[in-house]
N, C-alpha and C positions, 0 to 999 in steps of 0.2 A: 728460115726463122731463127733468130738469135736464140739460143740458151745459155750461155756464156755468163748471160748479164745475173744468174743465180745462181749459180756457181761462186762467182763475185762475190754475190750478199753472203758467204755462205764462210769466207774466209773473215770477214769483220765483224759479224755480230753474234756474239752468245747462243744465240737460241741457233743458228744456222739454218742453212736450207741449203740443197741440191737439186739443181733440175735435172730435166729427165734426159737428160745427152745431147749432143750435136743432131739437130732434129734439120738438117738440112732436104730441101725437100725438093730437091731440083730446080728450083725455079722457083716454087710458089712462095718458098717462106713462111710466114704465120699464115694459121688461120685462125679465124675466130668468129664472134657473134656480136651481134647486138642482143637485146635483152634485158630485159630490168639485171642491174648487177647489183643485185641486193644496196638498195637505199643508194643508187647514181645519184638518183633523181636526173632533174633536164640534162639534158648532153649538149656540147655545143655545135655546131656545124661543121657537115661532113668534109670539108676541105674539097679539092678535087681528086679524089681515090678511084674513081670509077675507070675501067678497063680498056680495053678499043672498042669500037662499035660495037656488033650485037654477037659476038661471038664470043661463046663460051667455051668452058672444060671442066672436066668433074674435079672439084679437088676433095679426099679425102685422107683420114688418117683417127688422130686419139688424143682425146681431151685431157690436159695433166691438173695438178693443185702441186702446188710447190709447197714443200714438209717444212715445221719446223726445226724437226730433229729428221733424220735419213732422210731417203729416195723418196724423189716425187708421187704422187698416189694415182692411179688412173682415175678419172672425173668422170662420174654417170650426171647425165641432168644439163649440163654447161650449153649454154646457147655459141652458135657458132654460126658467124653470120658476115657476108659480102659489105661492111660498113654502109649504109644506106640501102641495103638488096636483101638477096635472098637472105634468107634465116633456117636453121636444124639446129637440132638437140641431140648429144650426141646419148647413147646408149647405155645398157645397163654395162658393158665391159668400156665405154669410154669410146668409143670407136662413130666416126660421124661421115658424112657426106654430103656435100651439095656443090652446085653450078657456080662458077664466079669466072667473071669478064674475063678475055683472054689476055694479057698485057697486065702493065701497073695495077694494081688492086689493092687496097686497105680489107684487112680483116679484123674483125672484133669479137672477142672471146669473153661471155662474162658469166657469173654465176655467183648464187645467192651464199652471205658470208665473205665476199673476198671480193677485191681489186681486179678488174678487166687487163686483161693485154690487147694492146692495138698493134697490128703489122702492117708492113706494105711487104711486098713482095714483088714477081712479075711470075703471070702465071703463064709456063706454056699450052699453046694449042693441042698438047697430047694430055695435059692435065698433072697431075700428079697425086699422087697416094700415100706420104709417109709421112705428112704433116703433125706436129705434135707442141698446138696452142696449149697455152696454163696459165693459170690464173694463178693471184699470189692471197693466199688468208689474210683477214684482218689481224689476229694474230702476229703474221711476220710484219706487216705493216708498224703496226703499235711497237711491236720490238725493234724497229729503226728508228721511228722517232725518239724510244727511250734511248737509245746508245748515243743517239747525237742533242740529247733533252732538249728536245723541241716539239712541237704538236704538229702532227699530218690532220689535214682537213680532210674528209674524205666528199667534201661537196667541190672541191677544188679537183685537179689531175696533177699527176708528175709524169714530168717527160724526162726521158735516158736519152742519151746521146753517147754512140757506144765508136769508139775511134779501133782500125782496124790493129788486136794486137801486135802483126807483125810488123807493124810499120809504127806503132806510136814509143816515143824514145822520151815522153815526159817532157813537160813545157806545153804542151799541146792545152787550148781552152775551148770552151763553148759557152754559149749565152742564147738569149730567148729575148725576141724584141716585147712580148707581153710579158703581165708581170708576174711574177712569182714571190714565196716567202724565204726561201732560203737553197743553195746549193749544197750541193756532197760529192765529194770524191772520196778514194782510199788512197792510203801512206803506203810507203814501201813492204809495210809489212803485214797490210792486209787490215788496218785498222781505218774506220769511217771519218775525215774529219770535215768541214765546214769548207767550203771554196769552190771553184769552177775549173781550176787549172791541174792537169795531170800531174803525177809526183811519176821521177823516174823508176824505173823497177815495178811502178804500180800498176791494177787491173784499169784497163782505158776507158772509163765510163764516168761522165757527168750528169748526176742527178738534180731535175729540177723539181722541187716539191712546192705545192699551195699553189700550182698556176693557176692562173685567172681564166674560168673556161670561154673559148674562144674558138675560131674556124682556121686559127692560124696564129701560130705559137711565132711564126718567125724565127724560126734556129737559125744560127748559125756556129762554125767550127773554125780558128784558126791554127796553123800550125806551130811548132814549138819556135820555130826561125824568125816566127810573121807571117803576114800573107794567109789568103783563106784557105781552107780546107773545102771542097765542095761536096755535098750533100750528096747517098748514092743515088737518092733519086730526085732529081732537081727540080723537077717540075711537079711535085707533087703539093700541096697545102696541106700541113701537117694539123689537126687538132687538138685542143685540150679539153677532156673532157669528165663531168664528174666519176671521181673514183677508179679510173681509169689510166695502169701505166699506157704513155703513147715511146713507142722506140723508134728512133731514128737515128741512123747509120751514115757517121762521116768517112770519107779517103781521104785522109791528105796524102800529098804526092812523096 
């Protein structure tokens, strides 16, 4: 699972925020839940995130809240749940458990006051345990729309589309075949501004705010040369969903 992507927010806006580390998890990537996320409301359909056939792995790990000021906070309460499946809440130290398909999987993590994270991942058959989903406050929310004055919907989704640092050299773009109200990227030097196209030197992530919820946002990534960028997981149908960041992960070659 990406942490990266707040870290990011964390060099451009005032108020900052830091996530809780490179929370790679072997395999699984995010987890998270479904759950009311405080005032979602309807969600849109689940794309196809579902696993291989009927075989599972346990994945667990620890619920975050991303700060406005310092380090991420461990999250008691947060639902954490197989996108369309199983569902837990993690605990009074943050700490959760449950079964999710074994292969491609969407996870969804939400909790009351704040903004959902969506992951895909691939979960192996031996499972994994170090996973560390987090949700973003309304607070850091409302502090990006003031930096870039513009208004976040929170009955809408934003999708990230996050291009692999070592390889993006600037030029690099992304776009959404559904509709949205506005794009974000950062400048060279860490600052938010309005567009879809990478700035060189900068953090490699396009922000789409006010999408239209839907079962399939239709990403795509091209590279700074031309030519697509393909998606890491291609066969997956990505969602946008009320109040909910959805992240998805371009290579270009």
């Amino acid at each position: 699972m990406s942490r990266f992507a707040w870290l990011i927010l964390s060099v451009g806006l005032t108020a900052g925020v830091v996530g809780c580390g490179d929370s790679d998890t072997g395999g699984t990537g995010g987890s998270a839940g479904t759950g009311g996320s405080a005032g979602t409301g309807g969600s849109a359909g689940t794309g196809g995130s579902a696993g291989t056939g009927g075989s599972t792995a346990t994945v667990s790990g620890t619920t975050y809240s991303a700060a406005l000021v310092g380090e991420s906070s461990v999250l008691p309460g947060a639902t954490v749940s197989v996108l369309g499946g199983d569902s837990t809440t993690s605990g009074a130290d943050g700490s959760f458990s449950l079964e999710a398909p074994v292969g491609t999987t969407m996870f969804l993590t939400t909790a009351p006051g704040a903004w959902g994270e969506l992951e895909t991942a691939d979960v192996p058959a031996e499972g994994a345990d170090a996973a560390e989903p987090e949700v973003i406050p309304d607070g850091l929310v409302a502090a990006i729309g003031e930096a870039l004055m513009q208004t976040i919907d929170p009955g809408k989704g934003i999708v990230a589309i996050e291009f692999d640092a070592n390889v993006a050299v600037g030029g690099e773009s992304a776009d959404l075949g559904s509709n949205y109200g506005f794009a974000f990227v950062f400048d060279e030097v860490g600052d938010p501004e309005l567009g879809n196209e990478l700035a060189a030197g900068a953090d490699p992530i396009v922000f789409f705010i006010n999408v239209d919820l839907t079962s399939d946002v239709m990403a795509s990534a091209s590279a700074a040369g031309g030519g697509a960028c393909p998606l890491e997981f291609p066969s997956v149908t990505f969602p946008s969903q009320a109040k909910v960041f959805t992240f998805i992960e371009a290579t270009c070659p």
